[in-house]
PyMOL commands that place a pseudoatom at each C-alpha (Angstrom):
pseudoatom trace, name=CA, resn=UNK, resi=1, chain=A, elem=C, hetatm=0, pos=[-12.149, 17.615, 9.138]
pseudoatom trace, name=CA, resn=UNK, resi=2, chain=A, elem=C, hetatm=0, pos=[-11.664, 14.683, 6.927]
pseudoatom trace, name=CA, resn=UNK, resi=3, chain=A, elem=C, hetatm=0, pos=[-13.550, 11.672, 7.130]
pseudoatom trace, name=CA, resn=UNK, resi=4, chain=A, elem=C, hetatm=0, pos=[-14.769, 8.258, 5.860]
pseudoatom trace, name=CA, resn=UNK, resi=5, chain=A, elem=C, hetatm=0, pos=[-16.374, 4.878, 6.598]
pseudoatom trace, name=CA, resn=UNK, resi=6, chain=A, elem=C, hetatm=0, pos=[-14.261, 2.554, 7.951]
pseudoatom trace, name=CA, resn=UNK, resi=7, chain=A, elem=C, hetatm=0, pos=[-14.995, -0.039, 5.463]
pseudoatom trace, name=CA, resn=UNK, resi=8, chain=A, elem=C, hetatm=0, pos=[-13.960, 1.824, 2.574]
pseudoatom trace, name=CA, resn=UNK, resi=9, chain=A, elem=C, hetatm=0, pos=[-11.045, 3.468, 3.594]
pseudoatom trace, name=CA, resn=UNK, resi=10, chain=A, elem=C, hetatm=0, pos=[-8.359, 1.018, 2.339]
pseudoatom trace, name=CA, resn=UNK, resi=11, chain=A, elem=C, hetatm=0, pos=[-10.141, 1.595, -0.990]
pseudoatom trace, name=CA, resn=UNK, resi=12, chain=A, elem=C, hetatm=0, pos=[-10.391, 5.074, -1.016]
pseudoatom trace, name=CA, resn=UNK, resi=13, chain=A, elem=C, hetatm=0, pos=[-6.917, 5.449, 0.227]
pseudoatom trace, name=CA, resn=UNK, resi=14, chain=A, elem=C, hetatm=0, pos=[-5.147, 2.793, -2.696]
pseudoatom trace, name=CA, resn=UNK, resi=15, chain=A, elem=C, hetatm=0, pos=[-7.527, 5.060, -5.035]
pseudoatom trace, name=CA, resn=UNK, resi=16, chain=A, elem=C, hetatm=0, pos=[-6.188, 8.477, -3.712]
pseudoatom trace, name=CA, resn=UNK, resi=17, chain=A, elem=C, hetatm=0, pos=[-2.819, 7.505, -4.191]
pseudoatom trace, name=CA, resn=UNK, resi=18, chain=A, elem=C, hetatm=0, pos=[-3.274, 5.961, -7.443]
pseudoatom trace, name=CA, resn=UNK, resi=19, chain=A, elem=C, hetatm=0, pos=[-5.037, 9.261, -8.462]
pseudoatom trace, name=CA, resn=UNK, resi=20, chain=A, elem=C, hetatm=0, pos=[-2.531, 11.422, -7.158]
pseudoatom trace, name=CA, resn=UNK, resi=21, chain=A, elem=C, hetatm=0, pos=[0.633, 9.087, -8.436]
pseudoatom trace, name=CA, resn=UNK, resi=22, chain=A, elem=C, hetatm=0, pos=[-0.743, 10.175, -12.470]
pseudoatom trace, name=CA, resn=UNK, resi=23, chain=A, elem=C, hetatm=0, pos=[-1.069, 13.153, -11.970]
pseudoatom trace, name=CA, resn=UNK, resi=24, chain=A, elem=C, hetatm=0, pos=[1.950, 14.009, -10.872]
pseudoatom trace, name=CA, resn=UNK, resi=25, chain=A, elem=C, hetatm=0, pos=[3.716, 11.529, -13.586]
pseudoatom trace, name=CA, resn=UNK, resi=26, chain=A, elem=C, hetatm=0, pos=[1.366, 13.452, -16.438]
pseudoatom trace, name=CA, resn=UNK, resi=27, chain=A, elem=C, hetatm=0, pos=[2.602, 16.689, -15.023]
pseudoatom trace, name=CA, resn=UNK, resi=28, chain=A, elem=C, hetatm=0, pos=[6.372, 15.435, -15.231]
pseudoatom trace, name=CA, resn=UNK, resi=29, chain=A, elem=C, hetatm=0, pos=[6.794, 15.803, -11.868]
pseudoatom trace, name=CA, resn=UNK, resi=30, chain=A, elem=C, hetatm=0, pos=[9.081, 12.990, -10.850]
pseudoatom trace, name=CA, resn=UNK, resi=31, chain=A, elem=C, hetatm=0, pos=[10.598, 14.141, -7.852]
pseudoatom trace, name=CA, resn=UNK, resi=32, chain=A, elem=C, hetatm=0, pos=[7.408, 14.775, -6.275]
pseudoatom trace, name=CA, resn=UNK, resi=33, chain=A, elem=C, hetatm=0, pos=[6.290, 11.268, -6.652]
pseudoatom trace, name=CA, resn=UNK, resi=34, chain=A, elem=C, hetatm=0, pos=[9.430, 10.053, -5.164]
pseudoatom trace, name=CA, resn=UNK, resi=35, chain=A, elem=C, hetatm=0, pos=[8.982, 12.506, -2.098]
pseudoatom trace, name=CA, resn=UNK, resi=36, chain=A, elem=C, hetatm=0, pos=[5.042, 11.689, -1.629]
pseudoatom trace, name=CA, resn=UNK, resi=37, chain=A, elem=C, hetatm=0, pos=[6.136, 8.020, -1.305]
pseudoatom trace, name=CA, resn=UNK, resi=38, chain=A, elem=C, hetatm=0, pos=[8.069, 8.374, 1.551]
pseudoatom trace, name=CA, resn=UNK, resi=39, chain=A, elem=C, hetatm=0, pos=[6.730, 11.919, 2.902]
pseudoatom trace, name=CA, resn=UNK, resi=40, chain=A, elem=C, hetatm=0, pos=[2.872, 11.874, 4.603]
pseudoatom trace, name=CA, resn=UNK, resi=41, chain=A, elem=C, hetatm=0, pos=[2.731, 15.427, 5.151]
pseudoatom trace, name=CA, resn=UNK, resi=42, chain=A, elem=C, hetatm=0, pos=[4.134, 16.106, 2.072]
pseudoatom trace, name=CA, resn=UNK, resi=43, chain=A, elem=C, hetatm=0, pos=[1.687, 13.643, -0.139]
pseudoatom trace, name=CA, resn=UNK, resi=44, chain=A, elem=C, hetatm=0, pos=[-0.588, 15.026, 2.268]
pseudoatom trace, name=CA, resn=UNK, resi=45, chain=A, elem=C, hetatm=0, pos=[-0.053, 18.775, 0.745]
pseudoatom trace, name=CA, resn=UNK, resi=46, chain=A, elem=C, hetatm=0, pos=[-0.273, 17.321, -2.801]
pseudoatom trace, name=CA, resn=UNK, resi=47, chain=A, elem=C, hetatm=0, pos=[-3.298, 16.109, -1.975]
pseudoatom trace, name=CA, resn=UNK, resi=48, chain=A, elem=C, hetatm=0, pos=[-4.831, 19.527, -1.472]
pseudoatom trace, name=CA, resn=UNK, resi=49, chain=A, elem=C, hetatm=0, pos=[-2.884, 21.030, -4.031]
pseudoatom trace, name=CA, resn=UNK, resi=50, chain=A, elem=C, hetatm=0, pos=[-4.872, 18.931, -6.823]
pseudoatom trace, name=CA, resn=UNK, resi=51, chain=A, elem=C, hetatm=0, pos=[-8.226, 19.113, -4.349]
pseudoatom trace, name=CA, resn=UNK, resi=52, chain=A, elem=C, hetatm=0, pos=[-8.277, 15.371, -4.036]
pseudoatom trace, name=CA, resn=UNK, resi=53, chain=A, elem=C, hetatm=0, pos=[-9.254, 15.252, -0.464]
pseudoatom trace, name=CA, resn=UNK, resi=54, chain=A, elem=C, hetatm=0, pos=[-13.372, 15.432, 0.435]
pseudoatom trace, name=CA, resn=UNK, resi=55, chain=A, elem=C, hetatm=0, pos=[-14.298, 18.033, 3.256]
pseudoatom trace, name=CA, resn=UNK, resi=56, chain=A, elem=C, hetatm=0, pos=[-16.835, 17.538, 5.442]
pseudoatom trace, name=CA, resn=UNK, resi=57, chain=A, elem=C, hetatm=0, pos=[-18.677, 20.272, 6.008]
for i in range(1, 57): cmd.bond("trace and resi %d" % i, "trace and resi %d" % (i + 1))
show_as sticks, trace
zoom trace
């Protein structure tokens, strides 16, 4: 399960994306950027893909 503070989660979340968003653009991967805009579950799957997302244990 995921999780985080209430307070912070607009900021982690902008950050996330951010993070995510260069990545993909260093990678030259264009059409994924244009799909993870649009597509949760898929931006959700790039998340784990580059281990961006914080388990809880």
């Amino acid at each position: 399960m995921y999780t985080i503070l209430f307070d912070e989660a607009e900021e982690r979340g902008e950050k996330l994306v951010i993070t995510l968003m260069q990545k993909l653009y260093s990678l030259g991967r264009n059409e994924d950027v244009q799909k993870a805009v649009f597509d949760e579950k898929y931006r959700n799957k790039l998340y784990e893909e580059f281990e961006l997302l914080e388990k809880n244990k």
